[in-house]
N, C-alpha and C positions, 0 to 999 in steps of 0.2 A: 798793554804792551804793543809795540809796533810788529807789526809780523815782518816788516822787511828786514828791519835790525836784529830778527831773530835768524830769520834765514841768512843774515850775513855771519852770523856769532858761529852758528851752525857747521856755515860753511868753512869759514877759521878754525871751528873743533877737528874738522875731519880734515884740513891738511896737518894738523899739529897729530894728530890720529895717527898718520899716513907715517908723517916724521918719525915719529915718535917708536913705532913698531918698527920700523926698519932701523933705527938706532937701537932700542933694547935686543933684535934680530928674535922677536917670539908676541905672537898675537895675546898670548898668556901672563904676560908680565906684568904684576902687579900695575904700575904704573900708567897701562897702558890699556889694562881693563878700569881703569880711575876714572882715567877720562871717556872711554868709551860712556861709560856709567852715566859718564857728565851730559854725552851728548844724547842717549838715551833719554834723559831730563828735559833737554828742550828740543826734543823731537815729539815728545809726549804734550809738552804744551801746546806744539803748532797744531797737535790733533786735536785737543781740545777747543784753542781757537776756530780750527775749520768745521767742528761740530756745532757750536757757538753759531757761526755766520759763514755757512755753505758757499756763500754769494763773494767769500773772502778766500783767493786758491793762492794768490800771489804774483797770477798771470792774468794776463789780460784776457775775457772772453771773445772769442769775435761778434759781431755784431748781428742781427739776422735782420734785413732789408725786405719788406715785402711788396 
């Protein structure tokens, strides 16, 4: 799996999240714990992948010059 287009899917869970709770007006709402759930799922992955390949964060590291 690409870890970017994970973090972009991610990033789409949790504005539809964001929506999503301010539309049903309750953090609790079935609905709304669903997709939480969903994004608990590929938040789990991306920990996987960074235990996989530590050297893989998403960012750039800087460089060290000596």
């Amino acid at each position: 799996m690409d870890k970017r287009n994970l973090l972009n899917q991610l990033q789409t869970l949790r504005l539809r999240l964001h929506d999503l709770a301010e539309a049903r007006g309750s953090l609790t709402h079935p609905d709304v714990l669903a997709l939480s759930e969903e994004a608990d799922r590929l938040i789990i992955v991306l920990q996987q992948l960074q235990r996989e390949d530590p050297g893989v964060s998403g960012e750039s590291k800087p460089t060290t010059h000596l």
